[in-house]
Structures are given as C-alpha cells and as structure tokens.
C-alpha positions in Angstrom: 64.3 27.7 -89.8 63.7 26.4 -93.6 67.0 25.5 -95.6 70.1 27.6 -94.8 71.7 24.3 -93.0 75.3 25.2 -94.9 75.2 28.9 -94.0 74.1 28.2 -90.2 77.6 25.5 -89.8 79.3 27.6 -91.0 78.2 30.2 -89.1 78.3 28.5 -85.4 81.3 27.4 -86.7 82.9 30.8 -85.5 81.1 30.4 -82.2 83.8 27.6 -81.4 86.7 29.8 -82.7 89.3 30.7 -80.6 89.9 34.1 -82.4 87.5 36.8 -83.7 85.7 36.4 -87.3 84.7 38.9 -89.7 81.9 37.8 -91.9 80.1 39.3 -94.8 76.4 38.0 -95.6 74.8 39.1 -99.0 72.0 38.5 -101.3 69.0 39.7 -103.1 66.4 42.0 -100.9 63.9 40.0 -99.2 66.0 37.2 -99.0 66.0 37.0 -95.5 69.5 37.8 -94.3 68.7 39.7 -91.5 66.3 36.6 -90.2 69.2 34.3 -90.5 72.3 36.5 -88.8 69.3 37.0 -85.7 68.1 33.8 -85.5 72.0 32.0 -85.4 73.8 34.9 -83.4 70.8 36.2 -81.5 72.0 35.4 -77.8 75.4 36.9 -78.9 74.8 40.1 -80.3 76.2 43.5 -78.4 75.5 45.9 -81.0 72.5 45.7 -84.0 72.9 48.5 -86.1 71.1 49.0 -89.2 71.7 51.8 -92.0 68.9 54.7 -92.6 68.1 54.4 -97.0 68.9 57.7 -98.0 69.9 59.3 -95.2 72.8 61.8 -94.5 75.2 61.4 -92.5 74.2 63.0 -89.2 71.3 60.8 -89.3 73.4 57.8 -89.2 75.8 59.2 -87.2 72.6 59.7 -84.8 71.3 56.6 -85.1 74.3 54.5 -84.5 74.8 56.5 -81.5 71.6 55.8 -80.6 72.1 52.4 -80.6 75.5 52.2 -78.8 73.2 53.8 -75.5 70.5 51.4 -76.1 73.2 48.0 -75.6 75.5 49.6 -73.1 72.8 51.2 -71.2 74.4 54.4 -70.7 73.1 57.7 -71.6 75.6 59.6 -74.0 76.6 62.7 -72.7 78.5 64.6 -75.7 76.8 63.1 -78.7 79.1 62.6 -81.3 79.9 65.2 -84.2 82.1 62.6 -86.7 82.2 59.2 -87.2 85.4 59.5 -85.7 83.7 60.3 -82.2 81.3 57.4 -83.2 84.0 55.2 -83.3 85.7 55.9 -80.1 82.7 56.0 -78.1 82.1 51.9 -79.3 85.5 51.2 -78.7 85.4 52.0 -75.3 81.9 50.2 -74.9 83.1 47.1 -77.3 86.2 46.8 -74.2 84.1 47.0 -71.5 82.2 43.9 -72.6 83.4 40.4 -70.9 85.7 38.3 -73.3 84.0 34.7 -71.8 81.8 34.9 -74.7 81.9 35.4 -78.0 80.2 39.3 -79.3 78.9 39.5 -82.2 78.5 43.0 -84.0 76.2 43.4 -86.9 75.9 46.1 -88.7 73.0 45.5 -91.1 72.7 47.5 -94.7 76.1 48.6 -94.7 76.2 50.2 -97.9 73.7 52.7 -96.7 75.5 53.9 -93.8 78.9 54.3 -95.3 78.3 57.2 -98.2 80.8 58.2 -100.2 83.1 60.4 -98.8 81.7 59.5 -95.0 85.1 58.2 -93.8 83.0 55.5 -92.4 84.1 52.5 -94.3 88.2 53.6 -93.6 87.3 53.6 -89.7 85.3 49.9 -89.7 88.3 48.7 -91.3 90.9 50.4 -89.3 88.4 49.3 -85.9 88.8 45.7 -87.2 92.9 45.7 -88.3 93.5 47.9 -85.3 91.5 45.8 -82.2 88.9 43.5 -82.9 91.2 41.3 -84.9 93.3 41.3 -82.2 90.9 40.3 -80.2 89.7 36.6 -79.7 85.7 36.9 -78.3 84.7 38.9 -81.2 82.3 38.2 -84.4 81.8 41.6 -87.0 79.2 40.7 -89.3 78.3 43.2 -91.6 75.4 42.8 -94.2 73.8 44.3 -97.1 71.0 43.8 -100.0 73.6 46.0 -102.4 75.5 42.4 -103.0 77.9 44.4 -105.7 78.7 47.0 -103.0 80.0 44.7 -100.2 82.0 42.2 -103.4 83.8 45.4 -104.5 83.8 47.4 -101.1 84.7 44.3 -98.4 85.3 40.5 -100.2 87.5 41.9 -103.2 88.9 45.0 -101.1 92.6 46.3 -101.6 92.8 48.7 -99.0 92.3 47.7 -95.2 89.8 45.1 -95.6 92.3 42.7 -98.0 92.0 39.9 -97.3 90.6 40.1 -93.6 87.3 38.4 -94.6 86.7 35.4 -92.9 83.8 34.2 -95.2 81.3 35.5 -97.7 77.9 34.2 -97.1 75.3 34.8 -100.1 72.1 33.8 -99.1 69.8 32.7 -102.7 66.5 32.5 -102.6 64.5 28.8 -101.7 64.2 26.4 -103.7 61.4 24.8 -104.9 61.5 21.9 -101.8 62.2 24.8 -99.5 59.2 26.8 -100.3 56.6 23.9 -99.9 58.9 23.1 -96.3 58.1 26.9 -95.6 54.5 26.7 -96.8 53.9 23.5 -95.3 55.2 24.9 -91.8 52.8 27.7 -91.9 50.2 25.2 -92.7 49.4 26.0 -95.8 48.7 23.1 -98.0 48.8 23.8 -101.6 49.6 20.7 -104.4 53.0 20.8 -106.1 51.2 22.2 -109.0 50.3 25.1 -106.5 53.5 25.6 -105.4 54.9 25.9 -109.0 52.7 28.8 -110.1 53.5 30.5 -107.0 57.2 30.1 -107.5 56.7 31.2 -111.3 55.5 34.5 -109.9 57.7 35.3 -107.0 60.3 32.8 -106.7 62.0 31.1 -103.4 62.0 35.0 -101.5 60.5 34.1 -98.0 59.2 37.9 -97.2 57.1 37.1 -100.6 55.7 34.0 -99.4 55.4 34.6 -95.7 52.3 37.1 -97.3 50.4 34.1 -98.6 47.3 33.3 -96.2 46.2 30.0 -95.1 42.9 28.5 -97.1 43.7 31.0 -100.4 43.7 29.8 -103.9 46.3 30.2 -106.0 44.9 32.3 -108.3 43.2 34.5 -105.2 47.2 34.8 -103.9 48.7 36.5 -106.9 45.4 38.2 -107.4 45.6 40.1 -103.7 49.5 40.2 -103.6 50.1 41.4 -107.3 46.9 43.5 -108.2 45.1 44.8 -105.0 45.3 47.7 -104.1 47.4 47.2 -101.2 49.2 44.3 -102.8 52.9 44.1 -101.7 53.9 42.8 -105.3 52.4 45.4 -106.7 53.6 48.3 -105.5 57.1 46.1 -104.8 59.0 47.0 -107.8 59.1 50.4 -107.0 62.1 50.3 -104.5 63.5 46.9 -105.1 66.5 48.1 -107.2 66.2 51.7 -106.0 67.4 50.3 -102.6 70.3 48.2 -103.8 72.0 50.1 -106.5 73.4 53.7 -106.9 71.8 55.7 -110.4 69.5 52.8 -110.3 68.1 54.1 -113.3 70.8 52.3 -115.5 69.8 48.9 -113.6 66.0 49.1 -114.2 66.3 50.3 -118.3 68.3 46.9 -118.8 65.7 45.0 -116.9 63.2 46.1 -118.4 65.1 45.5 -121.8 65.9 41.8 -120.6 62.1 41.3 -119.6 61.0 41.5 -123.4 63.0 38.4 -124.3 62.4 34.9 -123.2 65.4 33.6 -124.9 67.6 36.3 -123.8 69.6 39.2 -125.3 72.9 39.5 -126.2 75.4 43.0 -125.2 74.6 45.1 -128.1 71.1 44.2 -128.0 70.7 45.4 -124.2 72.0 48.3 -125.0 70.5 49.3 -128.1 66.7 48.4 -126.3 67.6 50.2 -122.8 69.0 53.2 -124.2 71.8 52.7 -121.5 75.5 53.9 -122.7 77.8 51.9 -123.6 81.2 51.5 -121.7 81.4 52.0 -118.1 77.8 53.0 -117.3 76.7 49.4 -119.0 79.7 47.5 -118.0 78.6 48.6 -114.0 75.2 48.1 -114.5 75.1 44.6 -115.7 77.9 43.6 -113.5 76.0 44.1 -110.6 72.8 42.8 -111.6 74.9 39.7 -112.4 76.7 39.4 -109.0 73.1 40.2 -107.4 71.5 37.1 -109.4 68.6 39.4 -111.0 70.4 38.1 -114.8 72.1 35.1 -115.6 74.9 34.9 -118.0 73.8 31.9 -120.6 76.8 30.8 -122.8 75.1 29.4 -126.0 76.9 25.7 -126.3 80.0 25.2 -128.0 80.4 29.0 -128.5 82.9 31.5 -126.5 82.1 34.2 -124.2 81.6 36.8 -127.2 78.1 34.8 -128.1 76.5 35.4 -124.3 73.1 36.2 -123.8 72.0 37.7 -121.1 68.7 36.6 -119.3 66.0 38.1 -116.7 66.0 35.3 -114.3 64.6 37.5 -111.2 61.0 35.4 -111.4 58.8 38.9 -110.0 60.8 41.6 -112.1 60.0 39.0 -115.2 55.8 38.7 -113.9 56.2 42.7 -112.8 57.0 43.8 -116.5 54.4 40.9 -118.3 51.5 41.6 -116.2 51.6 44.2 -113.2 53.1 47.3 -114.8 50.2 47.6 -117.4 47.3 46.9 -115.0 47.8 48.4 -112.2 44.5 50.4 -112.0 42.6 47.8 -112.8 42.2 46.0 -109.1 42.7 42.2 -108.1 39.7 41.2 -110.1 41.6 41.5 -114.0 44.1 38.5 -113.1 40.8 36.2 -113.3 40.9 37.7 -117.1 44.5 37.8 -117.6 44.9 33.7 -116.0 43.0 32.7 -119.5 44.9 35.1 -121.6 47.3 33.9 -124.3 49.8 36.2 -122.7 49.6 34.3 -119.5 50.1 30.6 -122.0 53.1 32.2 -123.1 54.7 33.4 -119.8 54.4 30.3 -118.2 56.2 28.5 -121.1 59.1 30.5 -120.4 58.8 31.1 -116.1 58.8 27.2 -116.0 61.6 27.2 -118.3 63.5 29.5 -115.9 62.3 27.6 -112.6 64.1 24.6 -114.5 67.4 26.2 -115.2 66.7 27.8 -111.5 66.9 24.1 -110.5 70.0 22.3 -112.2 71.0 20.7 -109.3 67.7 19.1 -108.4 67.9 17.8 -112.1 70.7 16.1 -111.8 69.7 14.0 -108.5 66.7 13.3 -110.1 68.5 11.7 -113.0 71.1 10.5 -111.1 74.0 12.7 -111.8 74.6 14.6 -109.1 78.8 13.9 -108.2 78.9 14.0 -112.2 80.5 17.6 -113.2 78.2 19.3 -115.9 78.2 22.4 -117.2 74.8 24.3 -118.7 74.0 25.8 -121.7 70.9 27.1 -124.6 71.2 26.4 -128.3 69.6 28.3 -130.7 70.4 27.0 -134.6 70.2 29.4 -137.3 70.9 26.4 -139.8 74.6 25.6 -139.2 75.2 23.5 -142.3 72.4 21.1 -141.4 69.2 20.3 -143.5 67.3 20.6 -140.8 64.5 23.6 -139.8 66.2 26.1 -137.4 65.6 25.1 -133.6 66.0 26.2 -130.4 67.0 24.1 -127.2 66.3 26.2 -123.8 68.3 24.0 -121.5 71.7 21.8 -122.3 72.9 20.0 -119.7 76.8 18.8 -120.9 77.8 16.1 -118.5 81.4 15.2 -118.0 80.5 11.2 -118.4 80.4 11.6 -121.7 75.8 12.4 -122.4 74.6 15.2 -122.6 70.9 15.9 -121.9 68.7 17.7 -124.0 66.1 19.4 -121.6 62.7 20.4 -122.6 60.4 21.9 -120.2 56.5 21.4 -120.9 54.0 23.7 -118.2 50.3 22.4 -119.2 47.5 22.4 -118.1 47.0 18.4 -117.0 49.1 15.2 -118.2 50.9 16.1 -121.6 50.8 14.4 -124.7 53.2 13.5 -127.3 51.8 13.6 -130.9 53.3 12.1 -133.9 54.0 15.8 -135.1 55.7 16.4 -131.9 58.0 13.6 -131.6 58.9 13.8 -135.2 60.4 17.4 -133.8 62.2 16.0 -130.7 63.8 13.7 -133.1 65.0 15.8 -135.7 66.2 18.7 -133.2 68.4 15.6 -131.5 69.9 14.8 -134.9 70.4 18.0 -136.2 72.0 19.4 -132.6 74.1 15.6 -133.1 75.2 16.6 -136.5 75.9 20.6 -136.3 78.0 20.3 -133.1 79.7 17.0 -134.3 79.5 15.8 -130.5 80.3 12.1 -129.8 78.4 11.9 -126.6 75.2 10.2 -125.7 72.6 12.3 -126.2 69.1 11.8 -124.0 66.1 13.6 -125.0 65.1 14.9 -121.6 60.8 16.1 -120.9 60.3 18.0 -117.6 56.7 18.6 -117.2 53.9 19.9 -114.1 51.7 17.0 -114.4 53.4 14.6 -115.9 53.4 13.1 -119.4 51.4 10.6 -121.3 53.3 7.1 -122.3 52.2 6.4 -125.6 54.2 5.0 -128.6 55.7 8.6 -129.8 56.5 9.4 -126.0 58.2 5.4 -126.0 59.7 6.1 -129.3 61.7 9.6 -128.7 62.0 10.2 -124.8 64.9 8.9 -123.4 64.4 10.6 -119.6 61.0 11.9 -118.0 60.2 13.6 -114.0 57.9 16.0 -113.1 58.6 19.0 -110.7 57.3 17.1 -108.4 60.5 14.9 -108.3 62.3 18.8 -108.1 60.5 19.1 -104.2 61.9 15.4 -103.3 64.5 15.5 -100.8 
C-alpha cells in the first residue's frame, strides 16, 4: 500500500489492545477509505456492511440482514421488521464469536444507512455503550464519504457516542511523492512534469489515478478520462457531492461560485454569486465543504477572521467547471484544442498555485524548515499607504524563526526566465509587502517552478530561495 503509514500504526495499534476500540475513518469520496480499513483489518473482520445511497429503510434493514447470514452462516428464519430486530439478531451472532481474537465490525457509508428518524444511529450507540465496550476482542469501525455527518453525528456527539471515540482517522488525498509511488508501482513511468499535470487535474485521489493506463500520454489521459464518452471524470461530477451531502444543491451553487475565482471569495461574495441564503443554509453548506477539504479557509496576512476568503481547492471540481462542463458533447478529441488555449495558460497558473499551497509541508523540508512552526497566508494590496502599484502575493509562508517567505509559483512551459521587467516586480512587491505590514522579519523572495529557472543576473539579483516540484516528490 502507497502512503497511509500513520493511519495503518495507528490502526494495528488496536490490534494489540487489551480492550475494544471504536474508530471513525473519514474523507473525501474516492479517497480510498474502504481500501485501507480492508487491506489493515481484513483477516479480522466478522461483519462488512455497507449502506444502500438512497435507499429506504427496509432496504437497509434487508441488506444488513443479509449480511449478518452471509458471516455467521446461518439462514435467518424471521427476517427482521425494525432495526431493533436487526440489532438483536447481531448481538446474538457478535456473542457467539470467540474472544481469542480481535473482531472487527465495519460498517461502511454510515450516513446512508442511518436516515433520519431510522432509530439506527440511537441503537449503534446504545450496542457499543451497552456490550461491545464492555467487551475486550472487539474493533467497530464505522466509515463514511459524508466527513461532516460522522464530525457532527459520532467525533463531536453529545448523546451516546460522547466521547466513546477512540480515534478519528481522515484519510486526504496523495501527495504529490505518493502519486508517482502509486504510478510508479503500476508501472507507469511518466516525468515529474507528467505527474504534475495529472495532479493539476485530478489531485492525489487513488480511484482517479488507478484509471490511468500504462504507455498513455499525458494529454491522451485527461483526454479519455475527462472528455470521452465514457470518461469517468467526465461524467464524475454528477454524484460526487450528491453522495456526501444532504440538499446538495446548496453545496454545488457555492462551488460553482468558488470555481470562478482563482484568488478566492470572501462570505458575501459567495453568497451574492450562488444565490445560496444566507444564515443557516450557507453557514451548513460551507461548513461542511470545509470539514470535507473541497474549500480552504485562506486568512489574508496580518488581517482577522472577518477578511477570509474562501477558495475551491478540490483540483477536479476546479478543472470540471474550467473545462468539462462546457464541452461535454464535443468528445476526447477538443482537449488537443483546449491544451493550446489561453484558458488552459491561465488555469494552470492558478492549479499549480493550489498544488503548492496543497504542499506546505513538502515546502518547508525542501527549504529546511520543517520543526520550524509557520503559519500560511495570501496578500492581496489595494495600496495600503504605500507608493507602490497594487500586488498580489498567492502564498505567505510566516515562519516562527523570525523570515517569512514570499512564495511565487511559476508553471511554464520549459526553464523560466527572469527578465529585468520581472525582477524589478519581485523587488518592489518585497518592499512594498516590507513597508505596508511594517514586519521586522527576514523576508526571502521564494520561486517554485516545473522546470526549473534560469540563473542569470536578475534571477541572482532578486531570488533569495529556488526548487522545483521535483524537489516536492523527494522523500
């Protein structure tokens, strides 16, 4: 298995325990959270349940009864009316089980099993106060794409599941090294350059990548997967928050809203551009599309809460909504057209801006930095006092030894170059950002580029700090 070393300790961790463990896995869809709760408990598991999207409840009452014959190998007799009959018939199969070994229980898509009004959540949590907890050989794991639904429903519950949660796992997507691990394990050999465009489009999700075919280009890969007919990015969108959030509808107008800003957008401008209403309906929305790490929360820098922008940092919803949306009819054969298009200059500008701020921590063990504490933040001047133009700085990185570093991210298309015009730009945007936020820390002009940069005199002159995302993929 690629990456997931912290999540698998801690997981086999509970295999050691002399007492039963209730754990809660969450994160975005496709993720793989399924993959890793079958591929670390897979010789333990007594019961694998997973929810029906949309069904009612005698369908999951059905199913789960189902599979409660299927691992105890006994034909059910009186099939179950209620959930409570449900959960009396596994309570007498859960005790019939030896207690030499540790069973685990994992009930997958959780939030689609237990509607509102089924009872069902009430019973798991008086089956685990009321026996397994009293237990010592057993391990509940319950899981679910809907990360908002188990935070409010299970990790931050104040009825019977408070604080009975043994650990919250969330599962993000790969990183840029992880990916080219995953690639290079299906033997796919693409460059780093590769790899980056790829990630641009569909991020670190493993289902995404696990579609891309040995000996393929990269511009044949988003070609098929985005605009064929039977692309699975293309036609991906239309369930992706249908299947993780109630009234999704809410969800979808503010990503859409989001995806028409590079920069970001701040409340009242989300609101005003999605049409959603203010108050509780927004307040929800955004709240779980925060928790579920489809938006970031970017605090411009040495402002308070009340100046956030929100951004779209979801990499497919932000390529979805640029390119896919508008051309769907048109087969694999436009992305050839739209890969020259000024449209596709200006999107990767901003996706490798993202996979950069996607990547803080690789940043700072490239430079060095990485026991240093740091916070991140954007800058966008709208004069401030200073004689200087108005200027925007995508990525701050505020360190706690007293520098901050000034990112800027370059995507072109072979070894950049610094011209006079441009340097005289990085210098003046140091100095004016020096002398409108009156900081007294060292400030480095930071360049992060695909193919490197150029060292003439103005690169010598103004850059203080310079990797490639290459450097991002080292270990």
């Amino acid at each position: 298995m690629i990456g997931r070393k912290e999540q698998k300790k801690l997981m086999n961790g509970f295999l050691d325990k002399k007492k039963s463990a209730f754990l809660a896995v969450t994160g975005r869809r496709r993720v793989g959270k399924t993959y890793l709760i079958d591929e670390v408990y897979d010789n333990h598991l007594c019961l694998r349940i997973t929810g029906i999207q949309d069904a009612d409840i005698q369908t999951q009452i059905y199913n789960f009864t189902q599979k409660i014959a299927e691992y105890s190998k006994l034909p059910i007799v009186t099939p179950p009316n209620n959930w409570q009959e449900v959960f009396s018939l596994l309570k007498i199969y859960l005790g019939s089980l030896p207690k030499t070994k540790k069973q685990v229980i994992f009930i997958d898509e959780l939030p689609w099993i237990a509607t509102k009004r089924s009872g069902f959540i009430q019973l798991l949590a008086h089956l685990w106060n009321d026996y397994l907890s009293k237990e010592k050989h057993f391990i509940l794991v319950v899981c679910g794409s809907a990360t908002s639904w188990i935070t409010e429903k299970i990790v931050n519950d104040k009825g019977g599941f408070h604080n009975r949660l043994d650990q919250a796992i969330q599962l993000k997507p790969f990183t840029l090294k992880e990916t080219k691990d995953f690639l290079m394990k299906k033997e796919i050999k693409l460059t780093d350059q590769a790899i980056t465009e790829i990630y641009m489009v569909m991020g670190g999700i493993p289902y995404y990548l696990d579609q891309i075919k040995k000996g393929e280009s990269v511009r044949q890969i988003i070609a098929r997967l985005c605009f064929a007919e039977n692309g699975i990015l293309k036609n991906e969108y239309v369930n992706l928050y249908k299947a993780l959030f109630e009234n999704s509808d809410n969800h979808e107008a503010i990503v859409a809203a989001l995806a028409t800003s590079q920069s970001g957008l701040t409340r009242i401008q989300i609101i005003s551009k999605s049409k959603v209403k203010e108050g509780g309906p927004y307040t929800r929305a955004i709240n779980d599309l925060l928790v579920s790490g489809f938006v970031e929360e970017v605090l411009p820098y040495g402002r308070s809460k009340r100046g956030a922008l929100y951004r779209l940092i979801d990499e497919y919803s932000v390529f979805y909504h640029k390119f896919i949306t508008k051309n769907k009819k048109k087969g694999k054969e436009i992305w050839a057209t739209l890969h020259q298009s000024q449209q596709y200059k200006i999107w990767t500008g901003y996706a490798f801006e993202n996979l950069c701020q996607r990547h803080i921590d690789e940043i700072k063990n490239v430079l060095g930095i990485s026991s240093v504490y740091t916070e991140h933040y954007s800058f966008n001047s709208k004069t401030d006092g200073s004689t200087q133009s108005n200027y925007q700085i995508d990525l701050i990185i505020d360190r706690k030894d007293d520098c901050i570093n000034l990112c800027e991210c370059k995507f072109h298309n072979g070894e950049f170059t610094i011209t006079k015009e441009y340097a005289a730009k990085l210098r003046n945007r140091k100095q004016a950002f020096i002398e409108s936020t009156k900081t007294k820390k060292t400030v480095f002009n930071t360049l992060i580029t695909n193919h490197g940069v150029k060292e003439n005199e103005h690169f010598l002159d103004v850059i203080d700090v310079s990797f490639t995302v290459s450097d991002l993929m080292k270990g």
